[in-house]
LUMZA-53210 format. One line per field, with one value per residue: residue number from 1; residue in three letters; y, x negated, z of N, C-alpha, C in turn. Coordinates in nm, 4 decimals. Layout:
seq: c(NUM, ...)
type: c(ALA, ...)
n_v: c(Y, ...)
n_u: c(X, ...)
n_w: c(Z, ...)
ca_v: c(Y, ...)
ca_u: c(X, ...)
ca_w: c(Z, ...)
c_v: c(Y, ...)
c_u: c(X, ...)
c_w: c(Z, ...)
This chain:
seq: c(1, 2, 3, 4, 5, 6, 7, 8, 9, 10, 11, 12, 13, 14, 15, 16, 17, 18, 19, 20, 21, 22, 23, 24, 25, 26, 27, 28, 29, 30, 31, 32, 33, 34, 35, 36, 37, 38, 39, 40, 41, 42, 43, 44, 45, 46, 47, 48, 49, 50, 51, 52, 53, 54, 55, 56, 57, 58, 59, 60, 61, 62, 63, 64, 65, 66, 67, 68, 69, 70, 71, 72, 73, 74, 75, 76, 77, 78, 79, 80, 81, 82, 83, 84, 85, 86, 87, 88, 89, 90, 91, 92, 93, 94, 95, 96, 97, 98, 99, 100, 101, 102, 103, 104, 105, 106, 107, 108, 109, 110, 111, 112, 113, 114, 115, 116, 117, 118, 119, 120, 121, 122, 123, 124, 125, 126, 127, 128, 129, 130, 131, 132, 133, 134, 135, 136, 137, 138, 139, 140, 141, 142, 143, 144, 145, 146, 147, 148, 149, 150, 151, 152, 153, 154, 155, 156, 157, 158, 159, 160, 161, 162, 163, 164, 165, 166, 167, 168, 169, 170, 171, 172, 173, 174, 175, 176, 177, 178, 179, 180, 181, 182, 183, 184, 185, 186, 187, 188, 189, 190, 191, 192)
type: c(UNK, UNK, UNK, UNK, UNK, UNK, UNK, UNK, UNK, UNK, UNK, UNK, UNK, UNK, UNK, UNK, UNK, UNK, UNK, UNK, UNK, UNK, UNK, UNK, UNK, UNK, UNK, UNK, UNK, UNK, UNK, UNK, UNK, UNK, UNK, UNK, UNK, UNK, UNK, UNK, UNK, UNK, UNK, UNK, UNK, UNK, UNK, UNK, UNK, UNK, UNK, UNK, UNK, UNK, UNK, UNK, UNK, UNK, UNK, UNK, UNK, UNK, UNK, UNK, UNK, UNK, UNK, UNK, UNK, UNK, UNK, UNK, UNK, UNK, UNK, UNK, UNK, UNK, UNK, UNK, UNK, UNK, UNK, UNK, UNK, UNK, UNK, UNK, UNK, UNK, UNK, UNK, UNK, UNK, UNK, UNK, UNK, UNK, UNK, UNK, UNK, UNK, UNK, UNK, UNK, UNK, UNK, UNK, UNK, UNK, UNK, UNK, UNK, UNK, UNK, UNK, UNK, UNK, UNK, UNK, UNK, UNK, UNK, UNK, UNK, UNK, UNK, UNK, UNK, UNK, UNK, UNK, UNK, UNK, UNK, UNK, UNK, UNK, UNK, UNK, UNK, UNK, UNK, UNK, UNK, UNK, UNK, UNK, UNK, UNK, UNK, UNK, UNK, UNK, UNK, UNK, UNK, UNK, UNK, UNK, UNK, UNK, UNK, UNK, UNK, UNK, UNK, UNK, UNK, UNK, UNK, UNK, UNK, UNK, UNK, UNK, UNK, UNK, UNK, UNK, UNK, UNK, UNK, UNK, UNK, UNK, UNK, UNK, UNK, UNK, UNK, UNK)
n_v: c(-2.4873, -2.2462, -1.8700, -1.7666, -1.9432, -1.9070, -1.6972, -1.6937, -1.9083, -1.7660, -1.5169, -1.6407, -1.7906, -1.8888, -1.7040, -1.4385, -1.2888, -1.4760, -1.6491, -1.8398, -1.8525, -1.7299, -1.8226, -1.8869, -1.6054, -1.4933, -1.6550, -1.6006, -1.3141, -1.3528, -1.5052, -1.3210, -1.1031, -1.2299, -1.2681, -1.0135, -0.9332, -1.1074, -0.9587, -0.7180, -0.7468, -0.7171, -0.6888, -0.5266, -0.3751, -0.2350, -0.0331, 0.2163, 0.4504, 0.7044, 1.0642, 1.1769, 1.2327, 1.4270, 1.5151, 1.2489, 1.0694, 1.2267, 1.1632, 0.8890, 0.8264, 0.9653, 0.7781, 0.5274, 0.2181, 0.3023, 0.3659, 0.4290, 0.3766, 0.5626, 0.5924, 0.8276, 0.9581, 0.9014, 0.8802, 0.7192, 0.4905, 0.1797, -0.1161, -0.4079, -0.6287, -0.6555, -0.4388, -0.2487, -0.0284, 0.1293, 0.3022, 0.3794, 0.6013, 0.8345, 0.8365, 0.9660, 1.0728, 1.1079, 1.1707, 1.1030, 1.2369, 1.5192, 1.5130, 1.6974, 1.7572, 1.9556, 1.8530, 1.6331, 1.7333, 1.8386, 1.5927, 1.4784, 1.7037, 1.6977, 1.4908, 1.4471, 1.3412, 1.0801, 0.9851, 0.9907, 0.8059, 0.4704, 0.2813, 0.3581, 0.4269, 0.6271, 0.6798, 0.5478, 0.4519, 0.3914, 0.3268, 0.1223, -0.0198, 0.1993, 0.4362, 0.6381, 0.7947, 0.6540, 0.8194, 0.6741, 0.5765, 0.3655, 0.0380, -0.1870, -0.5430, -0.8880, -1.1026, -1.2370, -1.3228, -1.2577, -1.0030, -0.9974, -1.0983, -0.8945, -0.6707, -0.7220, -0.7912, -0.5111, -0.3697, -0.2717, -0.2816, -0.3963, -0.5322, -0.4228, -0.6154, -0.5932, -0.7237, -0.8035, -0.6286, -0.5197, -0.5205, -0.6817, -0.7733, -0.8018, -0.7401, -0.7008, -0.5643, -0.3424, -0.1404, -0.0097, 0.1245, 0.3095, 0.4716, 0.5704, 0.7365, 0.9050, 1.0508, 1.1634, 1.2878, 1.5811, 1.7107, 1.7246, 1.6095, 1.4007, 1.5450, 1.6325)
n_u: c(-0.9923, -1.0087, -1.0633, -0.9451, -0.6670, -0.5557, -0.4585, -0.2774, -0.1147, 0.0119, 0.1642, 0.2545, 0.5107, 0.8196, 0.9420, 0.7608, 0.7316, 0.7199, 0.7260, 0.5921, 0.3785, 0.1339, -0.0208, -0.2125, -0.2421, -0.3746, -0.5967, -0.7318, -0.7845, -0.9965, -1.1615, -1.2596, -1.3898, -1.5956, -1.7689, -1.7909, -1.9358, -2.1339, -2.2559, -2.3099, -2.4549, -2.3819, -2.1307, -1.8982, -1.5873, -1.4830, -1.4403, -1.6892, -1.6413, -1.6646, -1.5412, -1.2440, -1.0497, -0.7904, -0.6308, -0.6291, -0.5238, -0.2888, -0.1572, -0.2005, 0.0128, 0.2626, 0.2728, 0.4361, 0.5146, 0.2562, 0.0110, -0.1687, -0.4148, -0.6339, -0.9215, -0.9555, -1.1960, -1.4122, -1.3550, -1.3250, -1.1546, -0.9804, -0.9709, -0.9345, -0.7848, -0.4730, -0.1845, -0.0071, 0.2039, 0.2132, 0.3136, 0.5550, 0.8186, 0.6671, 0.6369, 0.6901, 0.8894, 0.9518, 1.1654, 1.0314, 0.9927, 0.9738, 0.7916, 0.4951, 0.1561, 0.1182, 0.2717, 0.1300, -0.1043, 0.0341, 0.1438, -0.1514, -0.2097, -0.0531, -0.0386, -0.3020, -0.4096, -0.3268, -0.4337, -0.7222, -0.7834, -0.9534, -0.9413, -0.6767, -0.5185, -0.4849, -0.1486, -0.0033, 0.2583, 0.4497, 0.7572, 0.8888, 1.1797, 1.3585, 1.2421, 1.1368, 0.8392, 0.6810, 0.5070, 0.2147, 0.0931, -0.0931, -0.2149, -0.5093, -0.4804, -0.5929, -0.4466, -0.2294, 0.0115, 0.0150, 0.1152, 0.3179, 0.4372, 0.4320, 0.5725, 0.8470, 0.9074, 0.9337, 1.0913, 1.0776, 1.0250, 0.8466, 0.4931, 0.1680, -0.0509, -0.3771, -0.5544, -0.3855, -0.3310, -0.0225, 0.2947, 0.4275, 0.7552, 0.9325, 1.1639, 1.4371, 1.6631, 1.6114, 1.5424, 1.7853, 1.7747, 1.6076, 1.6272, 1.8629, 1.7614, 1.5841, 1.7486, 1.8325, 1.6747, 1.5801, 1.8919, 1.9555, 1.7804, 1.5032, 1.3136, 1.1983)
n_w: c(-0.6977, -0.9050, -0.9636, -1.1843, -1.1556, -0.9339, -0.9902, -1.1493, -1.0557, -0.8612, -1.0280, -1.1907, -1.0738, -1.0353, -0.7995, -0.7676, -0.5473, -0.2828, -0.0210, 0.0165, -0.1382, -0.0009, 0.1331, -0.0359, -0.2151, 0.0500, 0.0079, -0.2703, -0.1557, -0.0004, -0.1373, -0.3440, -0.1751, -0.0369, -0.3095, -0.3305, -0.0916, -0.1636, -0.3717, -0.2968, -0.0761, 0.2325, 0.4478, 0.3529, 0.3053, 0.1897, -0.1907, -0.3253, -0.3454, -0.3288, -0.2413, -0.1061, -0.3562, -0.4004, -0.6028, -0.7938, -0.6320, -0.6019, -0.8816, -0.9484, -0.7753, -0.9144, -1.1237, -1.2722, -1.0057, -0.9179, -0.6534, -0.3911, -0.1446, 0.0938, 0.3422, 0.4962, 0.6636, 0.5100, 0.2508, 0.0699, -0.1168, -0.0529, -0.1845, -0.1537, 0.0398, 0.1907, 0.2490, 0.4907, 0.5843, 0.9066, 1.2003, 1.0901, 1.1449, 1.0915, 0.8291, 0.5003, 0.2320, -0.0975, -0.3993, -0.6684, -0.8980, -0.8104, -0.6347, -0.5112, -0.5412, -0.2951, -0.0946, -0.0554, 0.0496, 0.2718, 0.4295, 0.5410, 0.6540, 0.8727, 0.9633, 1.0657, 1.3338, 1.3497, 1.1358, 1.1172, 1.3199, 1.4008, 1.1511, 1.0274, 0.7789, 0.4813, 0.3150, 0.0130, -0.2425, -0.5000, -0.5368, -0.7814, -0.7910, -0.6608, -0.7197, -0.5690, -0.3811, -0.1022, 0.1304, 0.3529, 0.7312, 0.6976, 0.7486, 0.6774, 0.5997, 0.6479, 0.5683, 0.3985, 0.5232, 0.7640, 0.6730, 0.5985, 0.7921, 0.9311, 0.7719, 0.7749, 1.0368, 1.1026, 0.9166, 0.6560, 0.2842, 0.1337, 0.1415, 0.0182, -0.2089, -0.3147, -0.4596, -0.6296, -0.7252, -0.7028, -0.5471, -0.3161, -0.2641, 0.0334, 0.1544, -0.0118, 0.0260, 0.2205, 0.0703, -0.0020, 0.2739, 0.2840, 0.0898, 0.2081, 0.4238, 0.2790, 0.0963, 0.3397, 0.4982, 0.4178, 0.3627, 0.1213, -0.0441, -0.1564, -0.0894, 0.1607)
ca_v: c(-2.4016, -2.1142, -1.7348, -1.7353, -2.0650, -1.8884, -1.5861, -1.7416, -1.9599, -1.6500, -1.4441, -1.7486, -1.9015, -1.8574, -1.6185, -1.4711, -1.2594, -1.5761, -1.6359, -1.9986, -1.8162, -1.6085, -1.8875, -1.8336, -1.4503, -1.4706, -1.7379, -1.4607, -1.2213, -1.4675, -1.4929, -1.1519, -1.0411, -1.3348, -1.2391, -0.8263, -0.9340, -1.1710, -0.9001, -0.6155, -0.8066, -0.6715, -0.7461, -0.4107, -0.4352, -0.0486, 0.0269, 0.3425, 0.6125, 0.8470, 1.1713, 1.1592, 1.3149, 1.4185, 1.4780, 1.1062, 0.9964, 1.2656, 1.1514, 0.7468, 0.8710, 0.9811, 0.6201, 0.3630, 0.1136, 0.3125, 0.4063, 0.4485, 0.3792, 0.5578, 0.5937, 1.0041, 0.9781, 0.8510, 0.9383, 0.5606, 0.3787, 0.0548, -0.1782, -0.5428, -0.6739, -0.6373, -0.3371, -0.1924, 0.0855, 0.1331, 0.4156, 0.4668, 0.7194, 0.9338, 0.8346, 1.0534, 0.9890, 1.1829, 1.1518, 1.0873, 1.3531, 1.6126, 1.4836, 1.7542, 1.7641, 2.0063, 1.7262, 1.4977, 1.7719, 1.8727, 1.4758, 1.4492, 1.7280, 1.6561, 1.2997, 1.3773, 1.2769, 0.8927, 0.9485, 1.0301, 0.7274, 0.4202, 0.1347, 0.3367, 0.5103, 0.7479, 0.5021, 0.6360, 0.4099, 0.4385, 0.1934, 0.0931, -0.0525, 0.3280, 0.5466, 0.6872, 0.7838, 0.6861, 0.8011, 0.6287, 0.5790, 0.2173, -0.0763, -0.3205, -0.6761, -0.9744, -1.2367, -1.2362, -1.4489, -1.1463, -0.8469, -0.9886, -1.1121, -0.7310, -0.5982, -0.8201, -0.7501, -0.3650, -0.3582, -0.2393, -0.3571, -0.4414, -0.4759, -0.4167, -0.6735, -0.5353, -0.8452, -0.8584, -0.4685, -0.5214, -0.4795, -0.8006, -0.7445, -0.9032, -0.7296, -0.5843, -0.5009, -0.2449, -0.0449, 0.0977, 0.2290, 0.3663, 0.5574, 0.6489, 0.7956, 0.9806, 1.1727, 1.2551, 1.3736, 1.7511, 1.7254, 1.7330, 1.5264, 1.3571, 1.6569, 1.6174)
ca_u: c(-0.9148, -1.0927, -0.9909, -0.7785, -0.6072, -0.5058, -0.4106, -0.1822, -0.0369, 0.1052, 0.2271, 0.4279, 0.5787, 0.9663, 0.9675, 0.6288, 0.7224, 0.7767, 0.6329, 0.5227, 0.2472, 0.0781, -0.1420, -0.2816, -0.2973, -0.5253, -0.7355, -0.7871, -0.8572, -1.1318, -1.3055, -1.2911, -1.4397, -1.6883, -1.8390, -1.8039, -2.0062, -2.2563, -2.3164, -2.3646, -2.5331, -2.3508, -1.9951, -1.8517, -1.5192, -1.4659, -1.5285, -1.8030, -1.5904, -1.6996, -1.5078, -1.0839, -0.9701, -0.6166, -0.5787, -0.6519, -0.4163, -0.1552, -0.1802, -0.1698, 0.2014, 0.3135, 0.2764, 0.5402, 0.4533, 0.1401, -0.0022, -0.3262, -0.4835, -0.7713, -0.9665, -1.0277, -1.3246, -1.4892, -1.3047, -1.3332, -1.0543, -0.9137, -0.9445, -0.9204, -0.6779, -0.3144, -0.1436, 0.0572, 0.3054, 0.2618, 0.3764, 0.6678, 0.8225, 0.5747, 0.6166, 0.7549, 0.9788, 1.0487, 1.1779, 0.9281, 1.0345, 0.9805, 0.6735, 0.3999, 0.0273, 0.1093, 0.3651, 0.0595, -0.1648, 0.0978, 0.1049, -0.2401, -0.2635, 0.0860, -0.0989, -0.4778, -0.3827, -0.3427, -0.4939, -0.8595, -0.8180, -0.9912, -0.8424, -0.5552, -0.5303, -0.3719, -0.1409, 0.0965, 0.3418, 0.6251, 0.8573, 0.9757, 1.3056, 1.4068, 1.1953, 1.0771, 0.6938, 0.6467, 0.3701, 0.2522, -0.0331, -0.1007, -0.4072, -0.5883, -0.4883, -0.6982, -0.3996, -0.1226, 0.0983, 0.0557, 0.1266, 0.4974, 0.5118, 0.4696, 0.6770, 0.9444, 0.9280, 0.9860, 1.2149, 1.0349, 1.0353, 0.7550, 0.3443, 0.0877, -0.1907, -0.4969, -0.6488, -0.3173, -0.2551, 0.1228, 0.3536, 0.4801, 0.8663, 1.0017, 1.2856, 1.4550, 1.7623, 1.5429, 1.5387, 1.8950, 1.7811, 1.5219, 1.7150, 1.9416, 1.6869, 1.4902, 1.8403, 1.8624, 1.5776, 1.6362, 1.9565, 1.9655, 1.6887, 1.3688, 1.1883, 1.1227)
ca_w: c(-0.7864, -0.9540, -0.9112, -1.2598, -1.1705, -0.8502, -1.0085, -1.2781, -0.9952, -0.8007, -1.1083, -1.2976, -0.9423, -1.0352, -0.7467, -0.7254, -0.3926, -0.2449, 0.1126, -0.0085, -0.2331, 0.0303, 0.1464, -0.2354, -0.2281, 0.1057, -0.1036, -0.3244, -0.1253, 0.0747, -0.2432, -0.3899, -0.0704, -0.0763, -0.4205, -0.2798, 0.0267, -0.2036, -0.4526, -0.2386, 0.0589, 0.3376, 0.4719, 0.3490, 0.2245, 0.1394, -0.2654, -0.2512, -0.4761, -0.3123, -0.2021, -0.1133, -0.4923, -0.4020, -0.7373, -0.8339, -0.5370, -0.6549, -1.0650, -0.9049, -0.7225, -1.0694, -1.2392, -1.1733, -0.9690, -0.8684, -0.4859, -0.3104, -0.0151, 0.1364, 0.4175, 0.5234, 0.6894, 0.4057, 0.1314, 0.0161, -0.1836, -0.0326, -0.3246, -0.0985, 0.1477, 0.1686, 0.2976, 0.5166, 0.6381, 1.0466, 1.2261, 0.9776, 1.1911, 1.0553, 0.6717, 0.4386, 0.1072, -0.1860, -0.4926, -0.7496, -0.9891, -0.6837, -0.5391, -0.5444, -0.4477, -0.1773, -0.0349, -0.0053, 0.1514, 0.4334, 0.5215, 0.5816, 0.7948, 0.9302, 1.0264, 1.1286, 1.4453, 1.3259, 0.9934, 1.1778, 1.4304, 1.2849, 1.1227, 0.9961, 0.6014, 0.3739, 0.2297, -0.0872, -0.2662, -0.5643, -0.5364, -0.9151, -0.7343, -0.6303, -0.7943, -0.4540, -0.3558, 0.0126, 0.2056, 0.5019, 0.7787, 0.6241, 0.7838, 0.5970, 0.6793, 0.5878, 0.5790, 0.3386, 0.5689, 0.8414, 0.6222, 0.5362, 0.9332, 1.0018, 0.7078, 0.8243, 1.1851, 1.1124, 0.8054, 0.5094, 0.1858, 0.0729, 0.1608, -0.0937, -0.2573, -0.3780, -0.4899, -0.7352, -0.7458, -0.6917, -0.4278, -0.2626, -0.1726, 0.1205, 0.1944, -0.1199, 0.1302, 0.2658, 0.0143, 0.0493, 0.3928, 0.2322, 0.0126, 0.2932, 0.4665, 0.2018, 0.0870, 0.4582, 0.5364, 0.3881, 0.3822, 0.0093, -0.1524, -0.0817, -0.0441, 0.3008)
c_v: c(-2.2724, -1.9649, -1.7657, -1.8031, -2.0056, -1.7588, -1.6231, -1.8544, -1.8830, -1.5978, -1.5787, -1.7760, -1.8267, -1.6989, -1.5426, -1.3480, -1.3520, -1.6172, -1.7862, -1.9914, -1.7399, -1.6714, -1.8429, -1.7357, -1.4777, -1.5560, -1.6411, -1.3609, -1.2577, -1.4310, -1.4007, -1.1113, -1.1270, -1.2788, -1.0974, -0.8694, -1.0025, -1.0649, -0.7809, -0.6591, -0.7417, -0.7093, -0.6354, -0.4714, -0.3105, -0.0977, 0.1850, 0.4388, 0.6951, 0.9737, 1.1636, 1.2872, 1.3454, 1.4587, 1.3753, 1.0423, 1.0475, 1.1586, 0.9522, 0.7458, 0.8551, 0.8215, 0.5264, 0.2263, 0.1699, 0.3161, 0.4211, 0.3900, 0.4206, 0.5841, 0.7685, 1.0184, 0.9726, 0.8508, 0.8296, 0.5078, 0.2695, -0.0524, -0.3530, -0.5174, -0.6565, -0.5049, -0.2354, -0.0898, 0.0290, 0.3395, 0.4725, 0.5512, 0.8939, 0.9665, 0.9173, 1.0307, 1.0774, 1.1102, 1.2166, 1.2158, 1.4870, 1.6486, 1.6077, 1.7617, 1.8336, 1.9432, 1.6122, 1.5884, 1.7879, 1.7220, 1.4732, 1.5452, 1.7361, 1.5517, 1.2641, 1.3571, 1.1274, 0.8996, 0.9411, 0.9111, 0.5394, 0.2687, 0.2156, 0.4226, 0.5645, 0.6087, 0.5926, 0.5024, 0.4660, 0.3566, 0.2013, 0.0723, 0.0697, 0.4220, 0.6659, 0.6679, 0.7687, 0.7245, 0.8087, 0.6322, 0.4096, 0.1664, -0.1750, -0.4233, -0.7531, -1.1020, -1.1859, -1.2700, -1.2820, -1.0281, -0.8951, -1.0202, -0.9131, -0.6396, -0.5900, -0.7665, -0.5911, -0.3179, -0.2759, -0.3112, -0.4720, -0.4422, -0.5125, -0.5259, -0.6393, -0.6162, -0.8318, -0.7140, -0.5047, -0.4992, -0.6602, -0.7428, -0.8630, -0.8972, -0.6595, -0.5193, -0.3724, -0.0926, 0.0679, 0.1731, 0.3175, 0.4875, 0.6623, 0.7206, 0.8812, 1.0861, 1.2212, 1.3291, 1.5041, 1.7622, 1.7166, 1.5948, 1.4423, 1.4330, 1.6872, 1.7314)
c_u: c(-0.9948, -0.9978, -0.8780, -0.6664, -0.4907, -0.4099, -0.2823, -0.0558, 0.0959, 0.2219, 0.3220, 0.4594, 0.7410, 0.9897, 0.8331, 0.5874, 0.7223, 0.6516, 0.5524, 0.3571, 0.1576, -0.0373, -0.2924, -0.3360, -0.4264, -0.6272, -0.8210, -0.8685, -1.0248, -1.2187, -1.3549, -1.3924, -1.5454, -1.7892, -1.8323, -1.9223, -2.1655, -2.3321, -2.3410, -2.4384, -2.5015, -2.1732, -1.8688, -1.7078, -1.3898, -1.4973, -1.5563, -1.7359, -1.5892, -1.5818, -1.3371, -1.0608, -0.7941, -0.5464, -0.6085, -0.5302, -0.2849, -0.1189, -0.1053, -0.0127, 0.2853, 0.3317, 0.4068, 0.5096, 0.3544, 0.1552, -0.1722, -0.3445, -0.6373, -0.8018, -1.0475, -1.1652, -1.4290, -1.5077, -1.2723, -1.1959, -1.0838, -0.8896, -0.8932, -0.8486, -0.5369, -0.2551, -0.0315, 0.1093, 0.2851, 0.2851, 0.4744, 0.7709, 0.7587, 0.6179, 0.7649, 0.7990, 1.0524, 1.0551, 1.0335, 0.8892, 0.9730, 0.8884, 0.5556, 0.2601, 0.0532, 0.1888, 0.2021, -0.0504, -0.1263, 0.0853, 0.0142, -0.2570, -0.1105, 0.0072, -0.2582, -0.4762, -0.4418, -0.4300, -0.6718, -0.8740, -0.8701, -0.9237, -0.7054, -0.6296, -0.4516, -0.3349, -0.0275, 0.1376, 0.4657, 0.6731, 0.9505, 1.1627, 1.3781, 1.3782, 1.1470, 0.9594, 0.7177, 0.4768, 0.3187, 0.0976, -0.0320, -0.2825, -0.3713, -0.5724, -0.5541, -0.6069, -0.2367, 0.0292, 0.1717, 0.0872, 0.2980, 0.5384, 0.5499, 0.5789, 0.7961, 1.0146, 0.9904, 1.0575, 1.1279, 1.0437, 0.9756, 0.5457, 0.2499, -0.0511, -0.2436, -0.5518, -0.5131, -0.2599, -0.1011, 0.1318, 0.4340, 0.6387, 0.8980, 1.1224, 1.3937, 1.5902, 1.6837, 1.5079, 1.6360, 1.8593, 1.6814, 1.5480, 1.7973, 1.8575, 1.5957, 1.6477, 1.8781, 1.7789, 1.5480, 1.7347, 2.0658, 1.8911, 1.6029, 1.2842, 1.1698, 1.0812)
c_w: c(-0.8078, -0.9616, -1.0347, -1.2139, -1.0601, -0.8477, -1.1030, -1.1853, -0.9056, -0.9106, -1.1892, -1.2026, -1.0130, -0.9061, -0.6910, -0.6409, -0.2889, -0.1502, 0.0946, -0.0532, -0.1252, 0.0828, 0.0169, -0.2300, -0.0763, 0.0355, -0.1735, -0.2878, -0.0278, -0.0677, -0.2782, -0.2689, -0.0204, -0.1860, -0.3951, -0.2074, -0.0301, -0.3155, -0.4360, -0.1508, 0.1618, 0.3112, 0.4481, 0.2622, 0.1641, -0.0541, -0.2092, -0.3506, -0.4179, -0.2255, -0.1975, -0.2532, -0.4640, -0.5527, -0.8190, -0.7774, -0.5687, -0.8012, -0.9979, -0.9018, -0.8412, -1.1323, -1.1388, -1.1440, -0.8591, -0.7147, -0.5117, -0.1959, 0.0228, 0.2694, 0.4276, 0.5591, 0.5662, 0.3101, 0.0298, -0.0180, -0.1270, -0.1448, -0.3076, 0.0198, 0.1069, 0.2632, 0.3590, 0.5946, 0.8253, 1.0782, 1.1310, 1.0383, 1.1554, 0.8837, 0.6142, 0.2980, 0.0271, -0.3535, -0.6032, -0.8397, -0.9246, -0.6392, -0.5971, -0.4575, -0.3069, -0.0301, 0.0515, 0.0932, 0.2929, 0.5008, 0.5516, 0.6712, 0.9184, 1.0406, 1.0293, 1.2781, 1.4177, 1.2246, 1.0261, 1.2863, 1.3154, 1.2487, 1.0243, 0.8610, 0.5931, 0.2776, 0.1359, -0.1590, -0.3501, -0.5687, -0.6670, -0.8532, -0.7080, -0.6811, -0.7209, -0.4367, -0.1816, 0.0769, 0.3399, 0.5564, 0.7829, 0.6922, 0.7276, 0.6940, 0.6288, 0.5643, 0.4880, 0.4356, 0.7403, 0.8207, 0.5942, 0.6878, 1.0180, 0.9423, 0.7724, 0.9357, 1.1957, 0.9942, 0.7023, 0.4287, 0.1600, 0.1549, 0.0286, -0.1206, -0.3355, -0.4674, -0.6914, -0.8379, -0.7816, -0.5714, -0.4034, -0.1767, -0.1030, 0.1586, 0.1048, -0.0695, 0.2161, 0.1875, -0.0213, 0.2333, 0.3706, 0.1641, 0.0416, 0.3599, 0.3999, 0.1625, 0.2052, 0.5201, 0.5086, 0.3966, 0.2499, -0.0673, -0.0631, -0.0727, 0.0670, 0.3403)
């Protein structure tokens, strides 16, 4: 099966969050990261953009649908794997409308603790379903099958594929606690 075949198989499936397909999406991401690794010659699985733009990562927030993920040290965009939310204790949730650059600076230094240890990212997220930006300390998985076993396991919604740039929901019941917890968190809003 060739990349479109595999890509056209996900997006038409009647339900195409659907844990049946995720065999598929890691397919995807195998290859993608196959033809990365054959046409750079090394096993890197970073793109090289260079410098963390928080005004790229803010502007992303803004779009519906959008997010980010990068890597601080490096400044490197996350463009492969699937992605998700750990330490959500930490993550923070405002209304979209609300959300301002200086929101995304205080998280990061809120979270150079974790955000500086390696393996983990600057992970940002709007969830169309709510209309909420979360932003979390998010790691790159390599297995479709284990990014919804982790979602799952700790009640979030959703984890992110790169390969498909969407969001894969798993739990769309998750998103009222989500909700509940972002208007509680000030006391007022999601301004956190």
């Amino acid at each position: 099966m060739v990349e479109s075949d595999v890509v056209d198989s996900i997006r038409s499936g009647a339900d195409p969050h659907h844990a049946s397909l995720d065999r598929l999406r890691t397919r995807l991401y195998a290859h993608r990261l196959a033809l990365l690794e054959q046409h750079e010659g090394c096993a890197s699985r970073e793109s090289a953009q260079g410098d963390l733009d928080l005004d790229v990562a803010f502007r992303r927030l803004q779009q519906t649908g959008g997010g980010c993920t990068y890597e601080l040290e490096s400044g490197q965009e996350r463009t492969l794997g699937f992605f998700v939310a750990r330490h959500t204790d930490r993550a923070k949730i405002y209304n979209a409308s609300e959300l301002q650059l200086e929101h995304l600076r205080r998280f990061i230094d809120d979270n150079a603790d974790l955000l500086t240890r390696d393996g983990n990212l600057l992970g940002g997220w709007r969830d169309e379903g709510t209309g909420l930006v979360s932003l979390t300390i998010s790691v790159q998985l390599d297995n479709a099958e284990a990014a919804r076993r982790e979602v799952a396991a700790s009640g979030q919604v959703a984890f992110y594929d790169a390969q498909l740039g969407t969001s894969v929901v798993v739990d769309p019941a998750a998103r009222a606690r989500i909700r509940d917890r972002a208007t509680s968190a000030s006391g007022r809003n999601a301004c956190g």
